[in-house]
C-alpha positions in Angstrom: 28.4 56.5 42.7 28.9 55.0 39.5 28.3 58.1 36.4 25.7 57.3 33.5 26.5 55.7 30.7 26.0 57.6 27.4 23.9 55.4 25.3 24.9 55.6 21.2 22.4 54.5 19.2 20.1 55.5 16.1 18.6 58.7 16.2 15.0 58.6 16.2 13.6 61.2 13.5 11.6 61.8 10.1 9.9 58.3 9.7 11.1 57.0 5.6 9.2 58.0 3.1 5.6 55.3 2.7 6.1 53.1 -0.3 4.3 54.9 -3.3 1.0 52.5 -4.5 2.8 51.0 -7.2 5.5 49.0 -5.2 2.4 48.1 -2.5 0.5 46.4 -5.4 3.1 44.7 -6.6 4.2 43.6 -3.6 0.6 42.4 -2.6 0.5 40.9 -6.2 3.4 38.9 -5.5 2.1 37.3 -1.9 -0.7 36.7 -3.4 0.5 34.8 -6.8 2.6 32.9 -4.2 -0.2 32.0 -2.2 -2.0 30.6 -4.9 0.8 28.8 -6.1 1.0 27.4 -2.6 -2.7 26.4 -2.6 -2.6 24.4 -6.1 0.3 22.6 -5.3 -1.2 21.5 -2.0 -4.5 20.6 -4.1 -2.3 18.6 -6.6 -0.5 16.6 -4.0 -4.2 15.9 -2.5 -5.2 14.3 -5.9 -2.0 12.2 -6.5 -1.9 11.1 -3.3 -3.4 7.7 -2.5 -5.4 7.6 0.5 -3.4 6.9 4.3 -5.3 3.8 5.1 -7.2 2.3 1.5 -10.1 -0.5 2.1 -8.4 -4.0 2.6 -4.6 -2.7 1.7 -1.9 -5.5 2.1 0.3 -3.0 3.7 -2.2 -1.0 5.6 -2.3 -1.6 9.3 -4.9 1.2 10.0 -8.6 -0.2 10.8 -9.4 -0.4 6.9 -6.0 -1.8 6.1 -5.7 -5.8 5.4 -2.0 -6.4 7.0 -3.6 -8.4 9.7 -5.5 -10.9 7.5 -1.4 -11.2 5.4 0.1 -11.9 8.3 -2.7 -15.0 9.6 -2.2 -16.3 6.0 1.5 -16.3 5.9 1.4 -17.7 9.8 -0.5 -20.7 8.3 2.3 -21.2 5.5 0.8 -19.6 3.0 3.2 -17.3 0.5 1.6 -13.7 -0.2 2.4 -11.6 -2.7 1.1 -7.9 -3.1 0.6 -6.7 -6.5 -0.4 -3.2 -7.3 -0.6 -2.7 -10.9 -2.2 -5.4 -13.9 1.3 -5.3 -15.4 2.3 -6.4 -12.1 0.0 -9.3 -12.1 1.0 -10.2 -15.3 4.3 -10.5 -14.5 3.1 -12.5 -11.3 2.3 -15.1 -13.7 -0.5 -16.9 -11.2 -0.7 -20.0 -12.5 -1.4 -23.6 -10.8 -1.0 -23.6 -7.1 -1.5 -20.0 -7.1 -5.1 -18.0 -5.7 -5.7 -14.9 -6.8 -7.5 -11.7 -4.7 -8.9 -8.5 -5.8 -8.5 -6.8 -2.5 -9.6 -3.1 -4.1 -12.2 -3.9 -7.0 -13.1 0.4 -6.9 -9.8 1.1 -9.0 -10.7 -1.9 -11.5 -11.2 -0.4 -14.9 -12.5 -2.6 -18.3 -9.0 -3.2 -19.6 -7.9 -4.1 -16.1 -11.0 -6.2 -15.7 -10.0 -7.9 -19.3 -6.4 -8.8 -18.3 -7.1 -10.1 -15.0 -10.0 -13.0 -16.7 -6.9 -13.7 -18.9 -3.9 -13.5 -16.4 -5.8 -15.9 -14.3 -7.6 -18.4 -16.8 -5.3 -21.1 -15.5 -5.5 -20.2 -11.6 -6.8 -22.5 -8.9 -9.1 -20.0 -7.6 -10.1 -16.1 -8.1 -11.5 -14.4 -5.3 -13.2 -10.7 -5.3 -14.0 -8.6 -2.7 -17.4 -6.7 -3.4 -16.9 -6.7 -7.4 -19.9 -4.7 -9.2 -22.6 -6.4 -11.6 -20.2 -4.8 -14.6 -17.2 -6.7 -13.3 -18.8 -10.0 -12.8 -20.2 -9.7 -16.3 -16.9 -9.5 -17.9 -15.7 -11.9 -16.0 -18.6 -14.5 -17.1 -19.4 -15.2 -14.0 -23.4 -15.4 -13.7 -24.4 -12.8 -11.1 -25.8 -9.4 -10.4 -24.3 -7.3 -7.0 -25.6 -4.8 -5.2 -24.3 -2.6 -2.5 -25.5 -2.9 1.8 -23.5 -2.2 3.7 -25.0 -2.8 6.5 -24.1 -4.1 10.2 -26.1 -7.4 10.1 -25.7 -10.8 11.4 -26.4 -14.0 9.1 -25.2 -17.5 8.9 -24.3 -19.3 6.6 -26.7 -21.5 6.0 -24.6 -24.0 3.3 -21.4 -26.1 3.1 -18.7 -25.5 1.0 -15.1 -25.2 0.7 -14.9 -22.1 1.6 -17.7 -21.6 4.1 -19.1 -23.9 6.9 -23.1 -24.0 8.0 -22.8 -22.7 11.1 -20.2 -19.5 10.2 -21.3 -16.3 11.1 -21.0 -13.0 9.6 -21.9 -9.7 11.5 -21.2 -7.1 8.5 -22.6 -7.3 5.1 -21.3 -5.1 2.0 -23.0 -6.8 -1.1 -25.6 -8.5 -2.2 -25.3 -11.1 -4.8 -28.1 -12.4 -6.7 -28.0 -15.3 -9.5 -28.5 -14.1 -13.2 -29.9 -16.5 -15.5 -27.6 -18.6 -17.4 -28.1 -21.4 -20.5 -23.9 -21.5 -20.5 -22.8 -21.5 -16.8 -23.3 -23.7 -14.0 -25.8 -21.5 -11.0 -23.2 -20.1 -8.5 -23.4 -21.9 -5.1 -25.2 -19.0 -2.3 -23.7 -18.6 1.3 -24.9 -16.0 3.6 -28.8 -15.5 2.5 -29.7 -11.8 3.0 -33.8 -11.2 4.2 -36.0 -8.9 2.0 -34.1 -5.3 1.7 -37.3 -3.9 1.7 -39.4 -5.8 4.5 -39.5 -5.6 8.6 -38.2 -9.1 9.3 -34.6 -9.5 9.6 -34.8 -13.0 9.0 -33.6 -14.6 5.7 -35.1 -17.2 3.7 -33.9 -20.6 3.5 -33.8 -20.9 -0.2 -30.9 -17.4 -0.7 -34.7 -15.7 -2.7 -33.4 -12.6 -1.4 -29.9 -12.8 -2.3 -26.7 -13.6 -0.4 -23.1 -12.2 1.0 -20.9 -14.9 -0.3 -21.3 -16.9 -4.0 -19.0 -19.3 -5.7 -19.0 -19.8 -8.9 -17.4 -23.5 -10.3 -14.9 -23.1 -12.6 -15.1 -23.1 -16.6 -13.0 -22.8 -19.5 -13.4 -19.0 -19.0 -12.4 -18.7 -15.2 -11.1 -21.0 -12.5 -13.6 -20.9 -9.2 -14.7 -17.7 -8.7 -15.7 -16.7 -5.1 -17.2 -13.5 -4.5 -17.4 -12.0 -1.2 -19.5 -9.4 0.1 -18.4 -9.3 3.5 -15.6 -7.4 2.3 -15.2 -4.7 5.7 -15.0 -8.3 7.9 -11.7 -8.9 6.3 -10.3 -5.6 7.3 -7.7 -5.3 10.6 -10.9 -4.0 12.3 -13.4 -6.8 12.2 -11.0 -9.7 11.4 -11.5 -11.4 14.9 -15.2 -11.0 14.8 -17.5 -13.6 14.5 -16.5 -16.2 11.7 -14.0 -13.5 9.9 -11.0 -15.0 10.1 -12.0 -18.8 9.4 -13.7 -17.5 6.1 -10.6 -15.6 4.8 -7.7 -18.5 6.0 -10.9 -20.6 3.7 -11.3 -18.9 0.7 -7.6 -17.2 0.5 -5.6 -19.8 1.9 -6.3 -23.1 -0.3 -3.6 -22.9 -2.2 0.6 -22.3 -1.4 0.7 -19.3 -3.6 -1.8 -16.4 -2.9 -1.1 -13.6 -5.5 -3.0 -10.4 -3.7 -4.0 -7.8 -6.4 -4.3 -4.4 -5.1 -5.4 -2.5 -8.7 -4.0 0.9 -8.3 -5.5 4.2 -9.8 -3.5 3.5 -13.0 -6.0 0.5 -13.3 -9.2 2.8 -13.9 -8.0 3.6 -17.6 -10.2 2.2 -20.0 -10.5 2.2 -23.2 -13.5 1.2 -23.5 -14.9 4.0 -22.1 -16.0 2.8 -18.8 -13.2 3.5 -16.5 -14.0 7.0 -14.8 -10.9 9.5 -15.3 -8.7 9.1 -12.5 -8.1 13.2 -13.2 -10.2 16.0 -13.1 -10.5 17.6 -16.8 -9.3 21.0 -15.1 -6.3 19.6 -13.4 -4.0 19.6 -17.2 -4.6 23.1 -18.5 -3.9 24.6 -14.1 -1.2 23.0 -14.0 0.6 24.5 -17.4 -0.5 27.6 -15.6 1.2 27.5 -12.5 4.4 26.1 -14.3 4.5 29.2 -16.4 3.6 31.1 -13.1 6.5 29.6 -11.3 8.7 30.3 -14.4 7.7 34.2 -14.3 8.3 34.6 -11.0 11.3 32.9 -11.1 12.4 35.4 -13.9 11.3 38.2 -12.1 12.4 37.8 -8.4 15.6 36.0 -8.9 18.6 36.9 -8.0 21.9 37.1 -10.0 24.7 35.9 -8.1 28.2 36.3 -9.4 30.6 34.0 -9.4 31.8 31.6 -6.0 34.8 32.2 -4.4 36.2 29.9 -2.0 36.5 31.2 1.7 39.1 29.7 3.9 37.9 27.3 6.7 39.3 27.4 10.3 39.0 23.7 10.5 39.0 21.4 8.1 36.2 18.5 8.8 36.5 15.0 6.9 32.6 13.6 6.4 33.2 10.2 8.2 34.5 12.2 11.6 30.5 11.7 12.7 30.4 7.8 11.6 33.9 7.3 13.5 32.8 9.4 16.5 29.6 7.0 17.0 31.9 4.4 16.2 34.1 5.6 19.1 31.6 5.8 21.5 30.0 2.8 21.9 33.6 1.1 21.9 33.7 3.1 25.1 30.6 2.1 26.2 31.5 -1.4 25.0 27.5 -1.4 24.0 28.5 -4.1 21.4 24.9 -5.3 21.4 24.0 -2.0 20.1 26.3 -1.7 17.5 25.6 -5.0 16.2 21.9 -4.1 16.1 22.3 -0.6 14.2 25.1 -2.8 11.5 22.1 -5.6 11.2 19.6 -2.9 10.6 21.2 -1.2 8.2 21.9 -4.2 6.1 18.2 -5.3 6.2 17.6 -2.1 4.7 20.0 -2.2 2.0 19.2 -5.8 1.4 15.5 -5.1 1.1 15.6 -2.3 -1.3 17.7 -4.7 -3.6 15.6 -7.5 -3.4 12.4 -5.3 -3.7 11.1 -6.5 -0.9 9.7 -4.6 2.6 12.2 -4.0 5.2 9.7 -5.1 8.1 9.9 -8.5 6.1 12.9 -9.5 7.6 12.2 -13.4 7.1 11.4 -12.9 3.8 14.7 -10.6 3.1 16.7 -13.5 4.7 14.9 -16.3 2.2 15.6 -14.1 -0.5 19.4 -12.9 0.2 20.3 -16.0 1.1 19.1 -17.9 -2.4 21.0 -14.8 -4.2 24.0 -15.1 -2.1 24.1 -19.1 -2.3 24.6 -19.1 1.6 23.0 -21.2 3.8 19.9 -19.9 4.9 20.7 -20.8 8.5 24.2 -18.7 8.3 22.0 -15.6 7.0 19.6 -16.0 9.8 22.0 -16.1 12.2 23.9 -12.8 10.4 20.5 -10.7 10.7 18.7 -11.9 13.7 21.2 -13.8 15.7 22.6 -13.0 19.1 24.8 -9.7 19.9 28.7 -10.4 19.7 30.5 -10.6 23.2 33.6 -9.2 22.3 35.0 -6.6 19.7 36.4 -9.6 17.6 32.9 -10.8 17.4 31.7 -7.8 16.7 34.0 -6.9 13.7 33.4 -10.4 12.3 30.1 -9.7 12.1 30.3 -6.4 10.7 33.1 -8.1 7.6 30.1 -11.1 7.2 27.3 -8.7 6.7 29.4 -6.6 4.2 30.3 -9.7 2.6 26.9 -11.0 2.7 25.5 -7.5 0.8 28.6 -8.0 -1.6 27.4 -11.2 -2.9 24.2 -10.3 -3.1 24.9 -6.9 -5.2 26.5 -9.2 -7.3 24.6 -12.2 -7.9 
C-alpha cells in the first residue's frame, strides 16, 4: 500500500491586512476615469465614422448602397467614376461627354452647392437625386421640392429622353413642383403625384399636383438638369423593380463619361452660414479633456523601465523562413494553380493601391497598369486573370512577369 504523500504548500493563516480607503478610492477613481475615457473614445469614433451602408453609395452593396446601379452602367459601356469630395470633382474636370450625379445631396453644403453649378457649367447633363428647394435655387433651376417618401405607384405619363410614357415607378421620395420663372424655360414633369392631402390616389393629367421626376433644359447657367425623386428606386434594393433600372441606364447613362459625386461630410461647410456643423459644439473642448486625461494618467500609472538588454535566443529565426515554408509546400503539393492565384492576387493589390483604384476592379486595374506600363493590354490580362501555369517553369515565369509588370508600373 502505497504511503501518503506530504503535500507542501502555502500555509493558510492571518488573511493581509484590507487596503486602507485611500488606495480603494483611488483605485475606483482610476477604473472609473478609464471607463470614461473608454466611453468618449467610442462616442468619437461614432461621430467620425460614416455610416455602414449610406443612401445610393457607389461602393455600398448593402440594400441602401448604389453598387448595383455602377455595375449595369459600366456593363452598358459606360465609364464611372466615384467622387467623394468637391475638390475631387474639380479635379474630375466633367466636361463634354461627361454626366454628372449627386448620389448624396444631404452632405451638400452652399459652397459645395456653388462649386458644383460651376464645375459642371460645361457638362452634358447634371442629375440630382432628391435635391432640396435651397439647392435647386442656387443652382437656377426653377423648382420647389418637397419630401414623400412614400411607397406609391405612378407612371409616367410624358416622353422624354430620359423617361418613356408607359414607365412605372412604385416608390416616391420628392415632390417637385414648378416655380415661376420670367428667365428660365418651365422644367418638363414626369411622374404626376395626386393631391397629398386628398383620398384619391389618382394623379392628374396636367402634373397640378406636382411630380417625381423634372428636367430642366439647359442654359448658360447649367447644362440639363434632371432631378429625380425616386431616389430609394435606384438603390441595390429596388433597382429591378418596376421601371428602376430603364430610368437610371436613361438619365445616367447618355453620355461615355458618368462622373458620380458622392459629397462627403466635409461638403456641409459653408460659409455662408447654411451648411449645419458637421460637429457637435461640445465635441472640441471633451476632447482637449480626455487628451489631458490620457496625459495624466499616463504620468501617473506609467512605468519606468530601465534600460534593454539583449537576451540570447536558442534559435535564431530569419523573417522570410514563413514565406519560404508556404513556398515549400505547395511545390510539394505541386498546387501550382494556387500559387499562381495568391502571386496574381497580391499584385492586384499592390497595383491597385498605386493606381488609386479598387482592388475588386480588376478590369479597371488591368486598363490602367497596362497604359502605365506601355504593355499590351492583352499581355496584362493574361498576367492577372489568365490560366494557372502547368509546370514550375511556368509558374516562375509568371511570378518574374508580374514583378516585372509592378516594376514598370512603380516607375512610370
Amino acid at each position: 500500500m502505497t504511503a501518503p504523500v506530504a503535500v507542501h504548500g502555502p500555509t493558510l493563516g492571518v488573511a493581509p491586512p484590507p487596503a486602507n480607503r485611500a488606495t480603494r478610492w483611488r483605485r475606483r477613481a482610476l477604473w472609473g476615469l478609464v471607463v470614461a475615457i473608454g466611453v468618449a473614445a467610442l462616442v468619437a469614433i461614432a461621430l467620425s465614422t460614416n455610416a455602414p451602408d449610406q443612401v445610393l453609395d457607389p461602393d455600398q452593396t448593402g440594400p441602401q448602397g448604389g453598387r448595383a446601379l455602377v455595375e449595369v452602367l459600366r456593363a452598358h459601356g459606360v465609364d464611372v467614376e466615384v467622387v467623394r469630395s468637391a475638390d475631387e470633382l474639380v479635379e474630375a474636370d466633367p466636361g463634354i461627354g461627361t454626366t454628372v450625379v449627386v448620389g448624396n445631396p444631404d452632405y451638400l453644403g452652399h459652397d459645395s452647392t456653388t462649386n458644383l453649378a460651376e464645375t459642371v457649367s460645361v457638362a452634358d447633363r447634371l442629375v440630382l437625386v432628391s435635391p432640396t428647394t435651397e439647392q435647386l435655387d442656387q443652382l437656377d433651376v426653377p423648382l420647389a421640392a418637397t419630401d414623400v417618401g412614400a411607397r406609391l405607384t405612378v407612371t409616367a405619363g410624358c416622353r422624354s429622353a430620359v423617361a418613356r410614357a408607359d414607365d412605372t415607378t412604385d416608390v416616391v421620395d420628392t415632390r417637385f413642383v414648378p416655380v415661376a420663372s420670367t428667365t428660365n424655360p418651365a422644367p418638363t414633369l414626369c411622374f404626376g403625384l395626386p393631391n397629398p392631402r386628398g383620398a384619391d390616389d389618382s394623379a392628374p393629367s396636367d402634373f397640378g399636383f406636382g411630380a417625381a421626376m423634372a428636367t430642366a433644359p439647359a442654359t448658360d447657367a447649367h447644362p440639363e438638369v434632371v432631378a429625380l425623386g425616386i431616389g430609394s428606386g435606384l438603390t441595390n434594393r429596388w433597382i429591378d423593380e418596376a421601371s428602376h433600372a430603364g430610368l437610371a441606364v436613361r438619365a445616367l447613362g447618355q453620355s461615355p463619361r458618368l462622373v458620380w459625386y458622392q459629397p462627403g461630410i466635409g461638403d456641409l461647410a459653408s460659409s455662408g452660414g447654411q451648411g449645419p456643423s458637421a460637429w457637435p459644439p461640445w465635441l472640441g473642448p471633451a476632447s482637449g479633456i480626455l487628451a489631458l486625461a490620457v496625459v495624466a494618467l499616463a504620468l501617473v500609472r506609467g512605468r519606468r523601465l530601465g534600460a534593454l538588454v539583449t537576451e540570447p535566443l536558442p534559435v535564431l529565426v530569419r523573417a522570410v523562413e514563413t514565406t519560404e515554408s508556404r513556398g515549400r509546400i505547395y511545390r510539394r503539393a505541386r498546387d501550382r494553380g494556387r500559387a499562381a492565384a495568391v502571386l496574381r492576387l497580391g499584385s492586384v493589390e499592390r497595383l491597385a493601391r498605386r493606381l488609386a483604384l479598387s482592388p475588386s476592379a480588376v478590369e479597371a486595374v488591368q486598363a490602367a497598369a497596362a497604359a502605365a506600363s506601355g504593355m499590351p493590354p492583352t499581355h496584362v490580362a493574361a498576367l492577372l486573370t489568365g490560366p494557372p501555369p502547368t509546370t514550375d517553369t511556368e509558374l516562375h515565369a509568371l511570378a518574374n512577369a508580374l514583378a516585372d509588370l509592378e516594376e514598370r508600373v512603380r516607375t512610370s
